[in-house]
C-alpha positions as CSV (number, residue, x, y, z in Angstrom):
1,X,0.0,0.0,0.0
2,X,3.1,2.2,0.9
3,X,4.0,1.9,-2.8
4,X,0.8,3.1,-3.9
5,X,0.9,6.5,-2.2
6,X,4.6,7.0,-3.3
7,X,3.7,6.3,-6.7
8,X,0.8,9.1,-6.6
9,X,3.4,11.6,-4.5
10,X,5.7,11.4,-7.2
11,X,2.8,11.7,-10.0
12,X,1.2,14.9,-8.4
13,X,5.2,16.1,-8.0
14,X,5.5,15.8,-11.5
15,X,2.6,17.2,-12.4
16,X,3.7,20.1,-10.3
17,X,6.8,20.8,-11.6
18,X,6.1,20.4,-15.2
19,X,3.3,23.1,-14.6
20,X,5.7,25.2,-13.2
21,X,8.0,25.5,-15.7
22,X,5.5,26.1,-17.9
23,X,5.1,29.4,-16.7
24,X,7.1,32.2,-18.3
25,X,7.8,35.5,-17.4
26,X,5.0,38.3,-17.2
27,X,5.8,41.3,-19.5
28,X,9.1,42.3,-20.0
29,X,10.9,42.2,-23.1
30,X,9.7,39.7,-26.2
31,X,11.2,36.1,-25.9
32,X,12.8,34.4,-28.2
33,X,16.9,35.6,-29.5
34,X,20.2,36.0,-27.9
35,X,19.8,34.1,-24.6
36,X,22.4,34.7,-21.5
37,X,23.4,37.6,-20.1
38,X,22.0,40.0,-22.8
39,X,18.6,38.6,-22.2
40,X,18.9,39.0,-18.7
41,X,20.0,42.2,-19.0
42,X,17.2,43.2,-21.4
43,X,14.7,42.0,-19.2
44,X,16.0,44.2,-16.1
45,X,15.3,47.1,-18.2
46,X,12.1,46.2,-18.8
47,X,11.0,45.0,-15.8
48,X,7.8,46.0,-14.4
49,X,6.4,47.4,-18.2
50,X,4.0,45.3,-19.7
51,X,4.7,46.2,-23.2
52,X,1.9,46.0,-26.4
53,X,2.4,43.5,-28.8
54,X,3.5,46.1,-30.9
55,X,6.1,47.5,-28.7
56,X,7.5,44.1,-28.2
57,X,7.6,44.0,-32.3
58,X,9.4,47.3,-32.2
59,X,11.7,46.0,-29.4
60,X,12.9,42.9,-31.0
61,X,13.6,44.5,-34.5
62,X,15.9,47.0,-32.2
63,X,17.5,43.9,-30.7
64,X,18.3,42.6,-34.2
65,X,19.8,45.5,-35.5
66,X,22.5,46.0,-33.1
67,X,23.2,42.3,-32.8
68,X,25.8,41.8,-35.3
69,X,27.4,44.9,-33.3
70,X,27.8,43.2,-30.3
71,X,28.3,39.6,-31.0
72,X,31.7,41.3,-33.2
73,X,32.8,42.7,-30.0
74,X,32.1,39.8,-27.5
75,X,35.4,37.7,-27.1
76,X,36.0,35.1,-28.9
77,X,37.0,32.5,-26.2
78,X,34.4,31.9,-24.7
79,X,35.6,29.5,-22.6
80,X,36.5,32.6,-20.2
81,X,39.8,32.7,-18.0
82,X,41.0,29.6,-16.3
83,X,39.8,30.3,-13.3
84,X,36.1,30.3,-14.5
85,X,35.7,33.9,-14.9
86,X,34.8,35.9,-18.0
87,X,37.6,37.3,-20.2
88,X,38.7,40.7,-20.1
89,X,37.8,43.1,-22.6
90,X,39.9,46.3,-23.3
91,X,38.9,49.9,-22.8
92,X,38.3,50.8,-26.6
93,X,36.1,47.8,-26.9
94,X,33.9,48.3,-23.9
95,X,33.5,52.1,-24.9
96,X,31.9,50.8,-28.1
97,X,30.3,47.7,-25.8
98,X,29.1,51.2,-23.6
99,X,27.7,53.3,-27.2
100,X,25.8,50.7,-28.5
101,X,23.7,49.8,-25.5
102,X,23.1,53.9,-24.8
103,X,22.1,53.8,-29.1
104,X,19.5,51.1,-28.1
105,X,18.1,51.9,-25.0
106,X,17.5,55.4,-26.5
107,X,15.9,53.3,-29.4
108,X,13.7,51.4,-27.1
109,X,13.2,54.5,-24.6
110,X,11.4,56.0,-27.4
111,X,9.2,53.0,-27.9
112,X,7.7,53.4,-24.6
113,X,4.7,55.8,-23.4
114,X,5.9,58.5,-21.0
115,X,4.7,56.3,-18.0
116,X,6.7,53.0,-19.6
117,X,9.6,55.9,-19.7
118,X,9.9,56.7,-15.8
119,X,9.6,53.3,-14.9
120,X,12.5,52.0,-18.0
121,X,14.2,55.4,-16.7
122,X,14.8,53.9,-13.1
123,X,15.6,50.2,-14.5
124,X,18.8,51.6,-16.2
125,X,19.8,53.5,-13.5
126,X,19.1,50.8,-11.1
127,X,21.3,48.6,-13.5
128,X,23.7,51.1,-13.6
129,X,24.5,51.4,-9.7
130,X,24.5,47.6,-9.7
131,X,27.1,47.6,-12.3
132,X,29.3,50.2,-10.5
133,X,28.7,48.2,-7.2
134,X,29.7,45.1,-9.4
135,X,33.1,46.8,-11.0
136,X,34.3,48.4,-7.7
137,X,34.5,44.4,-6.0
138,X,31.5,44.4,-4.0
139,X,28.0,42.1,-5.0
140,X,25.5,44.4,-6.1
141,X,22.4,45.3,-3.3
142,X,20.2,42.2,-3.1
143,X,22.6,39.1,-4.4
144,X,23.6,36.8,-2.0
């Protein structure tokens, strides 16, 4: 009988779980394209919009035109550094890394109604402090 009541524990757990991961995320950026940290990154700026079906249209075609960009500048080992971090980049390259995300966030900036703007407005600066938090050797506010 024991057997029994596993067997239906480990259905429902199934069942469960394969619900679960069903679920995407709510608003935010379109899905679908470059996956990793660029997708993360995208949907940080555009948490907390929900965005049309046409501004996620708009978005992605914004996303496509500066891809090429970016995938040139991205090293091309990606195997990072041996000790399992990321390889460095130079200066020059993240100053254009640094001019083509300000090129498309003004892009998708002017996608958004004013109210989308305020919220997209603190998403980048939120970002931003993150990233300086990040760069001067600390883990940004909230990581653990």
């Amino acid at each position: 009988m024991s057997w029994i009541r596993m067997a239906i524990a480990g259905a429902a757990f199934i069942g469960v779980a394969s619900v679960a991961g069903a679920q995407g995320p709510q608003g935010g950026p379109p899905q679908g394209g470059e996956r990793g940290r660029g997708m993360r990154g995208e949907q940080m700026l555009f948490q907390g919009i929900d965005l049309t079906d046409a501004q996620k249209d708009q978005i992605s075609k914004i996303r496509e035109k500066y891809r090429a960009e970016r995938e040139a500048l991205r090293p091309k080992d990606a195997g990072g550094t041996p000790d399992g971090g990321r390889p460095q980049i130079d200066d020059a390259t993240r100053q254009k890394m640094d001019a083509i995300r300000t090129k498309s966030n003004a892009e998708y900036r002017a996608v958004l109604t004013p109210a989308q703007q305020a919220i997209f407005d603190k998403n980048v600066a939120d970002m931003k402090a993150r990233m300086d938090q990040w760069q001067k050797g600390g883990k940004p506010q909230g990581e653990k």
